[in-house]
C-alpha positions as CSV (number, residue, x, y, z in Angstrom):
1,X,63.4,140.7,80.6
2,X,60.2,139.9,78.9
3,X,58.3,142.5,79.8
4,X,55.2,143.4,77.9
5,X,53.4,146.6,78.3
6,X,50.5,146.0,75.5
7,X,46.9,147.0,75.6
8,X,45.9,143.2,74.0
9,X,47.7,140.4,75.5
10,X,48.9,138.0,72.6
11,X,46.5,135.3,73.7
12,X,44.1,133.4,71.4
13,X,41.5,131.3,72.4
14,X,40.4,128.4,69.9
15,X,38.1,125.6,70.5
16,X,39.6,122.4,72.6
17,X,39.9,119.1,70.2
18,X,37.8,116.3,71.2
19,X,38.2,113.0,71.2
20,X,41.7,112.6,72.9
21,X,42.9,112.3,76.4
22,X,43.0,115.0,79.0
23,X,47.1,115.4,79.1
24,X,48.4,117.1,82.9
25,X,51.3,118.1,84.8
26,X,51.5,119.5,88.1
27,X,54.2,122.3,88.9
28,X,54.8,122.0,92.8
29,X,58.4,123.8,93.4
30,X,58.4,126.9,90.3
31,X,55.3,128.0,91.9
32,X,55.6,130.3,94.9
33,X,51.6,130.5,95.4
34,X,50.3,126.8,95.4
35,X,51.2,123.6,93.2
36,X,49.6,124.2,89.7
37,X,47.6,121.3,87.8
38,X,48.1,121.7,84.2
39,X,45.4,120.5,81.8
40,X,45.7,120.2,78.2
41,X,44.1,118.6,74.9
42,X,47.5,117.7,73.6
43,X,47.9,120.6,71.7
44,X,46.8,123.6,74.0
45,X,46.7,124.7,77.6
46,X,43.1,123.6,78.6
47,X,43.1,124.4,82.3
48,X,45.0,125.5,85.1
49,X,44.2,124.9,88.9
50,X,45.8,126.1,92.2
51,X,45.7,123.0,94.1
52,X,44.8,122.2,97.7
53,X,42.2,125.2,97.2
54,X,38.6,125.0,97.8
55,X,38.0,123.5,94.6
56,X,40.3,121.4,94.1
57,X,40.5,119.5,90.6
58,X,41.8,115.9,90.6
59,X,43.3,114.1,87.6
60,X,40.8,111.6,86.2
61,X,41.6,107.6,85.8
62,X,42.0,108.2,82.1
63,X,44.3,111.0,82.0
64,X,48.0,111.1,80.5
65,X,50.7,112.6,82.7
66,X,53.0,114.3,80.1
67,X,55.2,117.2,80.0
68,X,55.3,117.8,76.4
69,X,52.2,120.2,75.8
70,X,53.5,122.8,78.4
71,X,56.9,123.5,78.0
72,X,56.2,126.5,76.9
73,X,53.3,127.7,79.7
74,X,55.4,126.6,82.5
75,X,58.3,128.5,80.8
76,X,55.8,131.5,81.0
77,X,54.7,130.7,84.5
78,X,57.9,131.1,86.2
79,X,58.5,134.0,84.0
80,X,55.3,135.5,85.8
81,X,56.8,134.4,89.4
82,X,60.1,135.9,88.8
83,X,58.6,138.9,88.2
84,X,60.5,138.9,84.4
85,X,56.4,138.3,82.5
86,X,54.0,140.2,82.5
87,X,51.8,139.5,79.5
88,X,51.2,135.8,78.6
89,X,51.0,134.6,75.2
90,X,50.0,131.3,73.7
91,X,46.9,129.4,72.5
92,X,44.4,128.6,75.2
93,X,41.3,126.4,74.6
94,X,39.0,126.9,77.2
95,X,35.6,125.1,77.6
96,X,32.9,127.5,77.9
97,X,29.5,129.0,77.2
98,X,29.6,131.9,74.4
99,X,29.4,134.5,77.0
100,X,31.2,132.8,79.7
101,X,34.4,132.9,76.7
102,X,33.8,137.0,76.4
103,X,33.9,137.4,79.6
104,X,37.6,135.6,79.9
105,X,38.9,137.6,76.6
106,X,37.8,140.6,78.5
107,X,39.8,139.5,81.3
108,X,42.8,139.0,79.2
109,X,42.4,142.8,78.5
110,X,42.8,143.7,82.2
111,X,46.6,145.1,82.6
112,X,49.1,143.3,85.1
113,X,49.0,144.8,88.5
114,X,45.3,146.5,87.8
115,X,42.2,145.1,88.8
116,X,38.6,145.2,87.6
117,X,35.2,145.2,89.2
118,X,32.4,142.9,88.1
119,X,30.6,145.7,86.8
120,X,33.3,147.7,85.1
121,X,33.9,143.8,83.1
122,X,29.8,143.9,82.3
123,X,29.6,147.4,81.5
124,X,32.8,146.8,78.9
125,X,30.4,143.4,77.4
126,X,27.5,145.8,76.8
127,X,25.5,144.6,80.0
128,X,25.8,146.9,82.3
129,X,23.2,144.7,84.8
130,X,25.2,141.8,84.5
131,X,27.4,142.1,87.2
132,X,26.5,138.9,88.9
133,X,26.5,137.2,85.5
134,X,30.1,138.2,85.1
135,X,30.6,136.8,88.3
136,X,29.5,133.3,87.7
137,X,31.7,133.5,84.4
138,X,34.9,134.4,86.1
139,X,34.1,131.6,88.9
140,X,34.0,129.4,86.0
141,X,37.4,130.4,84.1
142,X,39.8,127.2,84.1
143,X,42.9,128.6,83.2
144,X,43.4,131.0,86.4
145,X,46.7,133.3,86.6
146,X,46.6,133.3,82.5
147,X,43.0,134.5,82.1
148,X,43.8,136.8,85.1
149,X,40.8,136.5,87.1
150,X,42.5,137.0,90.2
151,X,42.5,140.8,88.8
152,X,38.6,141.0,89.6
153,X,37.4,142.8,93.0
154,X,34.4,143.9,94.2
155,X,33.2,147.6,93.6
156,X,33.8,148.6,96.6
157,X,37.7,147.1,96.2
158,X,37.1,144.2,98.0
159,X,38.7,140.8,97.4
160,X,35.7,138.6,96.6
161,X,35.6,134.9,95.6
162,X,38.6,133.0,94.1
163,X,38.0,129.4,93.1
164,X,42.2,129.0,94.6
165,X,41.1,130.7,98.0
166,X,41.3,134.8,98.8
167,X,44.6,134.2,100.5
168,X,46.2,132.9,97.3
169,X,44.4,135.6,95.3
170,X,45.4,138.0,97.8
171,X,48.9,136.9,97.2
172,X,48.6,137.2,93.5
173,X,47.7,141.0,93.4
174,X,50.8,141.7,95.9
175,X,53.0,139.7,93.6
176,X,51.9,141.6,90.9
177,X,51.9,145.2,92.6
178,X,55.3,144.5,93.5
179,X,56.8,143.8,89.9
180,X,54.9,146.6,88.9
181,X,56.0,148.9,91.4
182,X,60.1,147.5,90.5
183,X,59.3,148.1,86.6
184,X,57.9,151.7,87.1
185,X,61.1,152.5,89.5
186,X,59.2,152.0,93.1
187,X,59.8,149.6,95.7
188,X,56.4,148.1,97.6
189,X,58.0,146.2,101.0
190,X,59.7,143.5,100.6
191,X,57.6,141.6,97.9
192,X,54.6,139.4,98.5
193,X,54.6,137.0,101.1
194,X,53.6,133.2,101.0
195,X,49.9,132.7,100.7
């Protein structure tokens, strides 16, 4: 088992290259939640979609389908859905604003199985006011289950907005209580049901 408990995932962010195609893959049957479109620059993982959500993201005319660049996140990925992951590691290269890239490390810092509200993510950035700010930022991550923003609820512990629908984000938190549970000696049901 590859389980993890660390306080700082062994992510790192770097800046996507330019001037290449936009290399995808979908995984359909290693993902128990919804197929998964896989985005890279050829070198890192640049996004990752839940697909037949609400915003659903559709490979351009110009794209290369190719395997290659994510052997090792769809290695990680059905690590994570066996319930044998729970910190992912890698290089991700994410296109974002400066704050809207804080806001995702941060999100990298929240524990598997735990969640965060908006607020507690802007009070850690130094804003406390910028709850809704975080918001828009974690609406706009592109490489979900990774940068876990599933893992962000309202204040009052409310599912809120999930660009993969709430069902599917619903189903991610289950998944994740579950392995928890299993790793600290507890059993939660019978594990997460389909979406």
């Amino acid at each position: 088992m590859r389980d993890v408990e660390a306080t700082r995932p062994t992510l790192r962010f770097r800046p996507p290259l330019t001037g290449g195609p936009t290399h995808y893959m979908v995984m359909e049957e290693e993902s128990p939640v919804a197929p998964l479109l896989l985005m890279s620059d050829g070198a890192s993982l640049t996004g990752l979609h839940l697909l037949g959500g609400p915003r659903d993201v559709v490979p351009g005319p110009d794209w290369v389908y190719d395997r290659e660049p994510f052997r090792h996140a769809v290695a990680e990925l059905k690590a994570y859905f066996a319930g044998e992951l729970t910190v992912f590691s890698g290089v991700l290269a994410p296109s974002g604003t400066t704050f809207q890239l804080a806001v995702w490390a941060f999100l990298t810092d929240i524990p598997f199985g735990e969640t965060r509200s908006y607020g507690d993510l802007a009070r850690r950035l130094g804003k406390s006011g910028a709850s809704r700010a975080v918001g828009l930022a974690n609406g706009r991550n592109p490489i979900s289950i990774i940068i876990p923003c599933h893992r962000v609820i309202g204040a009052d512990g409310s599912l809120t907005g999930y660009g993969g629908g709430l069902a599917r984000k619903a189903w991610l938190l289950r998944h994740e209580a579950t392995v928890r549970a299993r790793l600290r000696g507890f059993t939660i049901g019978d594990g997460p049901s389909g979406p």
